[in-house]
C-alpha positions, 0 to 999 in steps of 0.5 A: 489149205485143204490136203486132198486124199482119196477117203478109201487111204488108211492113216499108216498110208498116209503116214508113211508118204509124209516128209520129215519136217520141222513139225515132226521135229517139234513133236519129237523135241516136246516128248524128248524134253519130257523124256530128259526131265524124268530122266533127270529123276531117275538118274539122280539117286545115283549122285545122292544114295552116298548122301541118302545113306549117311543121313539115314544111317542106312546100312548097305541092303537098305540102300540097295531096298531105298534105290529099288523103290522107284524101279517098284513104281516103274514095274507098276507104272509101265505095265498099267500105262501101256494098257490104259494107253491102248484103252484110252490114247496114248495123249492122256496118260502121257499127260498124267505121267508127268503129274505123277512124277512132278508131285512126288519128287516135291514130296521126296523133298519133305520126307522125313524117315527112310520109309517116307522117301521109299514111298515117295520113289515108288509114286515118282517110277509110277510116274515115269514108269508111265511115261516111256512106254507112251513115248516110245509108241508115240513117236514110232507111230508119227515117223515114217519107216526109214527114220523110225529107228533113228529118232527113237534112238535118238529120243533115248539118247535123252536118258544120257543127257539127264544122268549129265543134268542130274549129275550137274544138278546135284554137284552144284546143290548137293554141297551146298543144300544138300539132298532135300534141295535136289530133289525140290529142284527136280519138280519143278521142269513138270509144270513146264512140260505139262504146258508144253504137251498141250501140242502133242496130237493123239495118234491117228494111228491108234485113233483108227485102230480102236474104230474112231474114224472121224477123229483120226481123219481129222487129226491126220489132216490137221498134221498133213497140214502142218507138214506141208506148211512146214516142208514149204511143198505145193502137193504132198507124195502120193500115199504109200503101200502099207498092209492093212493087218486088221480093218479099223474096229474089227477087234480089240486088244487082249493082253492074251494076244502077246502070247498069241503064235504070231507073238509069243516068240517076240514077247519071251524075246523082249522080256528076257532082253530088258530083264537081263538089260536093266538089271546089269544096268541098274545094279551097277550104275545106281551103286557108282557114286556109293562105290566111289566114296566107299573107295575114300573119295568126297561126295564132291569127287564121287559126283565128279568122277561119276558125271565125267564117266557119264560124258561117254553116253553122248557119243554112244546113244549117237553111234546107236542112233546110226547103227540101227539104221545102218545095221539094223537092229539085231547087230546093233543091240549085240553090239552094245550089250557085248560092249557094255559086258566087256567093260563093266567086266573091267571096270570091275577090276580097276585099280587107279582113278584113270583106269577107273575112268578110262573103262567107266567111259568105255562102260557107260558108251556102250550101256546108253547105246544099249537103251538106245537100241532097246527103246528104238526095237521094243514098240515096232515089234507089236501092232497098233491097237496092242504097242503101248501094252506091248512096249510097257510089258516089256519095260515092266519087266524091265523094272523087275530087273531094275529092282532086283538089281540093286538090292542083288548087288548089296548082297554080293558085294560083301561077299565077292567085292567090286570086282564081282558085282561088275562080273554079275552085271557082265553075265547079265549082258552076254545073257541079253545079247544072247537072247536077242540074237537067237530069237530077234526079229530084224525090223529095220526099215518095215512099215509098223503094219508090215512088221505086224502082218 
């Protein structure tokens, strides 16, 4: 079968015109899986730091120093990746990601000190601090405009579905082989999804934003192919107007260029977003289950009320995935940030199990929507040759939120208690929902290249 195109057709004109089939979706579900296993990883300190901090005898601020270890990786990692994604493709690195985080969640397993174990989280966030970054421009360069948002939200609400794995994961092993046990059974899904990225392609969009042409027509016939196999049509839509920003090869990345005037409001916009974001998130969810058990409940109980609290994230990364379609993606991130300021607020103030629950579940609806729309807005914002780099930056920053967050809480919770660690975190939402008000920029069904022009 041979797809007929005139040569003068860039690959986003090409992209763009292409139905949704069940080869996109085999794309999306691969990067998802790998997405679900990491988030498995990050997840779990919060079932086992109860654990972790009983078996080391680890007073609160070296609890809150051990979980903010992996988020040193991810700071790391993000950044690093998103460069080298831009360099060298967008395939390769989300390869060794998942190399990365396998190997030190086995290690994880085997440390023997408190610093050993730190060590070893700061290699697993490397890992997966590599890995979102590369997913999200992965997939916002194969999907097509009007679904672009939807499935990046969708490909986040994976996050939810791992903190459910993570929590079921350890309720089950926890009692039984304790915390050595998790962590051994979190590396082994790496050999797995490492076989299954074999059918990832590379971007053809990146593939002709760096000048390698005959790559990237290769690689997009190869796909138009096995769309029009999949879709089951005779002829495939004739290509679709996209602006061209810059000609293929005319120029290279700088990391400068975020700060450039056509995108220095975006990058102060973003970095402010995901640092505010991730550290009320962080700094509240990674305490949950030590919070529980300080209150007297069993680690057994603790994880129970904590993976119950979680449910709520299923629903709420769905309602994201509509909303920023619908609303766009301005409205939708006020939305869940405000959401998530509420009842993190609230949920502070509980004093019983069902009023601890009921916020809990209001609390972490609204937070994994909040990813959703933060996964789903952060790569379009930035072209081609400059999105990996972009989106990594902006998780990087993230990750200073994120490690910052849970070390801020061991030292605010002796002294303003539960009730102000939640109105720290509460703060830090408005904060995000603020910035992205004031300086966003709507992108709701834009061709990338027309966002970029």
């Amino acid at each position: 079968m041979s797809v007929q195109l005139n040569q003068h057709v860039g690959i986003p004109q090409r992209l763009e015109r292409l139905p949704l089939s069940s080869y996109q979706n085999k794309i999306f579900l691969i990067i998802a899986t790998a997405w679900f296993f990491d988030s498995v990883d990050l997840a779990m300190l919060t079932f086992v730091l109860g654990s972790l901090k009983t078996f080391f005898k680890l007073t609160a601020v070296q609890a809150g120093l051990l979980s903010s270890a992996s988020f040193l990786g991810m700071f790391l990692g993000a950044g690093i990746s998103g460069m080298l994604a831009d360099r060298f493709g967008r395939k390769v690195v989300f390869q060794w990601s998942m190399v990365l985080w396998g190997l030190a969640s086995f290690l994880c397993a085997a440390a023997q000190t408190p610093t050993q174990l730190a060590i070893f989280r700061i290699l697993l966030g490397f890992g997966m601090g590599m890995e979102f970054p590369i997913g999200q421009s992965l997939i916002s360069e194969f999907i097509p405009a009007s679904k672009r948002g939807r499935y990046i939200a969708l490909l986040e609400g994976f996050w939810p579905l791992g903190f459910l794995g993570a929590g079921l994961l350890a309720y089950f092993i926890l009692p039984v082989g304790g915390w050595r046990w998790v962590f051994l059974a979190e590396g082994i899904p790496a050999i797995f999804v490492l076989i299954i990225r074999r059918f990832v392609p590379e971007s053809p969009r990146w593939l002709e934003s760096v000048g390698r042409n005959q790559e990237a027509d290769k690689v997009m016939t190869a796909f138009e192919e096995k769309v029009q196999t999949a879709s089951g049509l005779k002829e495939l839509p004739p290509p679709v107007k996209v602006p061209n920003v810059v000609d293929s090869g005319e120029r290279k990345f700088s990391f400068l260029d975020l700060w450039s005037p056509g995108y220095v409001k975006r990058t102060i916009m973003v970095w402010s977003l995901w640092f505010f974001a991730l550290l009320g998130y962080y700094g509240l969810t990674t305490w949950l289950g030590a919070f529980l058990q300080q209150a007297g409940y069993s680690v057994t109980k603790s994880v129970f009320y904590t993976l119950t609290i979680s449910l709520a994230g299923v629903p709420g990364f769905f309602t994201a995935a509509y909303l920023v379609e619908a609303l766009g993606r301005k409205p939708s991130a006020a939305i869940m940030l405000l959401g998530s300021a509420t009842a993190a607020y609230f949920y502070g103030t509980a004093a019983n199990v069902t009023a601890l629950v009921t916020y809990g579940l209001c609390m972490q609806f609204f937070m994994f929507g909040m990813w959703s729309v933060l996964y789903a807005y952060t790569p379009e914002l930035y072209p081609t040759r400059a999105r990996a780099t972009g989106a990594g930056m902006a998780s990087s920053i993230g990750r200073l939120g994120s490690l910052l967050g849970p070390y801020i809480v061991a030292l605010v919770l002796p002294k303003a208690g539960q009730s102000g660690v939640f109105a720290l975190g509460a703060a830090s939402f408005i904060i995000a929902a603020l910035v992205v008000l004031v300086l966003g920029e709507e992108t709701k069904g834009r061709a990338l290249e027309d966002i970029s022009h």
